[in-house]
N, C-alpha and C positions, 0 to 999 in steps of 0.2 A: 581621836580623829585628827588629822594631820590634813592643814586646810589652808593652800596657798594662794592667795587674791592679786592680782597686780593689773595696774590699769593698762590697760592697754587697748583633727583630721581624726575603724574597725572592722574584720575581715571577718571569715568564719572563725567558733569557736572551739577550739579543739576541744575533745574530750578521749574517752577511752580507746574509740575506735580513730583518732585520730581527726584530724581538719575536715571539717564540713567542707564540702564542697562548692567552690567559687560561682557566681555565677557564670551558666553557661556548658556547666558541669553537670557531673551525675555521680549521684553516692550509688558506692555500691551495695547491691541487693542486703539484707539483712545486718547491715552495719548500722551501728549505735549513733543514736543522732548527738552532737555533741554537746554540752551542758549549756548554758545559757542561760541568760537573766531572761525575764520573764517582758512576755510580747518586744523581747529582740527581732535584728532583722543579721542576715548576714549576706543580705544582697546592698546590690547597689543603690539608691535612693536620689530621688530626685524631689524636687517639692517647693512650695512659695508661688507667690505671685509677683512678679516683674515690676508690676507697680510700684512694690514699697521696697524704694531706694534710698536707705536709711543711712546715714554714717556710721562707720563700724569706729567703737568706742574703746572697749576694753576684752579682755581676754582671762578668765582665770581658769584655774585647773585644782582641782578638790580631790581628797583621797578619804574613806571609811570604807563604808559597806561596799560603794563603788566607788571605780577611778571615772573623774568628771573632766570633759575639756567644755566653758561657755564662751560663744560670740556672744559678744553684748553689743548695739546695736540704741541708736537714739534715733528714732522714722520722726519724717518732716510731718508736718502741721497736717493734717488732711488724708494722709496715706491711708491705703487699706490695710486692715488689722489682721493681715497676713503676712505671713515668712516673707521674709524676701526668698527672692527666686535661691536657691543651693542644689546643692551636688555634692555628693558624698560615695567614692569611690574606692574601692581597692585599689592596692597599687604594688606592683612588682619592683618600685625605687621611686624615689621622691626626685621632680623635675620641675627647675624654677620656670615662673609664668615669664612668656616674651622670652628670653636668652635658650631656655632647653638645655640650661647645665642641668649636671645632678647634684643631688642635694643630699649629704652625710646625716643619718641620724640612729641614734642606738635604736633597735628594736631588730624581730627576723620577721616581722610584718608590717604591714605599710597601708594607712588609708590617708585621701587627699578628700578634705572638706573646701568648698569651694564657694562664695557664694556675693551677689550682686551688693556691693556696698560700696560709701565713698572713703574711700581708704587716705586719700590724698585730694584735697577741695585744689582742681585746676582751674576753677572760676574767675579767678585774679589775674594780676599780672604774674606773679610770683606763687611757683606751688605751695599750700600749705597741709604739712604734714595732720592729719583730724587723728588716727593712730596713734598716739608716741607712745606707744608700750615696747616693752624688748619683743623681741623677732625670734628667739629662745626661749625654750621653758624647758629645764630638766628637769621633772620631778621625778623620775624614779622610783614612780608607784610600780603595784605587781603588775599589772601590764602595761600602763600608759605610761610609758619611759621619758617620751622628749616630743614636744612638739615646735615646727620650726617653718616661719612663716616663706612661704614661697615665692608671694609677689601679689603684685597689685596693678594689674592691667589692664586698660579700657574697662573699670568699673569691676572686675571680677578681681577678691581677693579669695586668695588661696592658700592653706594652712596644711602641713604634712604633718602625720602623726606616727611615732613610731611606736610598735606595741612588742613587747616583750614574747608573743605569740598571736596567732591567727584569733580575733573574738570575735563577736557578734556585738553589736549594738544596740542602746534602747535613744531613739533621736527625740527629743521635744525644741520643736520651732514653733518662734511665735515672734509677733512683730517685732518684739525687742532684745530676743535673742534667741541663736540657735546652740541647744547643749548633745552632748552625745557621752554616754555613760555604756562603762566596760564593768564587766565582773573584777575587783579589786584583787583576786589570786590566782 
């Protein structure tokens, strides 16, 4: 197992008959539904509660059985012991928050995890970075190739993920962190 920690974004999952179909789409009649881990989703997802507006911490990404990306996530004193608010989307190309450039990363699929945290404390006079992890991750598992942070705007950070192909997802969120797990081949 090959298991990368450093302090500091899944589509349909193809199979034989090809990419499941996106949201908003339709599989065709008698095609093969495509392989997938087990209670995946390969829609879009939304979830958390707004209230727990936690500081986003660290970031790792894990490879064995599945390829793993975790927000990790330290909630204030009192918060509800739910997700923060996220957003978990397809994406046809990764685009940074605020500027709307595009954003390079290996993969032929693309999902953008998004989600309510203090990424940067502007309480002071002087911003302070709460994040200082890299804003890159190659790992170059079987399908989570590179994840690559997109930006941090009015409380919403946003992490892109490039997948080596179209998957499906399994998401666990919970107050202290939101993870998302791919089939590792």
């Amino acid at each position: 197992m090959l298991i990368l920690a450093l302090v500091a974004c899944a589509g349909p999952a193809e199979g034989p008959a090809g990419p499941a179909p996106r949201p908003g789409e339709t599989q065709e009649p008698g095609a093969e539904k495509p392989e997938a881990l087990p209670d995946s989703t390969c829609e879009n997802t939304t979830g958390g509660n707004p209230e727990n507006f936690p500081r986003f911490v660290e970031v790792e990404v894990e490879s064995g059985e599945r390829d793993s990306i975790t927000f990790r996530f330290e909630p204030e004193a009192g918060a509800p012991e739910d997700a923060p608010l996220h957003f978990i989307n397809f994406s046809e190309q990764l685009i940074t928050d605020g500027e709307g450039r595009q954003v390079k990363a290996a993969g032929e699929a693309f999902v953008v995890v998004s989600f309510q945290a203090v990424g940067v404390d502007l309480s002071g006079e002087e911003p302070i970075e709460v994040y200082t992890g890299p804003k890159r991750f190659k790992p170059g598992f079987g399908v989570l190739l590179e994840a690559v942070h997109l930006g941090d705007f009015e409380g919403q950070v946003s992490w892109g993920l490039g997948l080596a192909r179209d998957s499906c997802f399994v998401l666990e969120a919970e107050a202290d962190h939101i993870t998302l797990e791919f089939p590792s081949a």
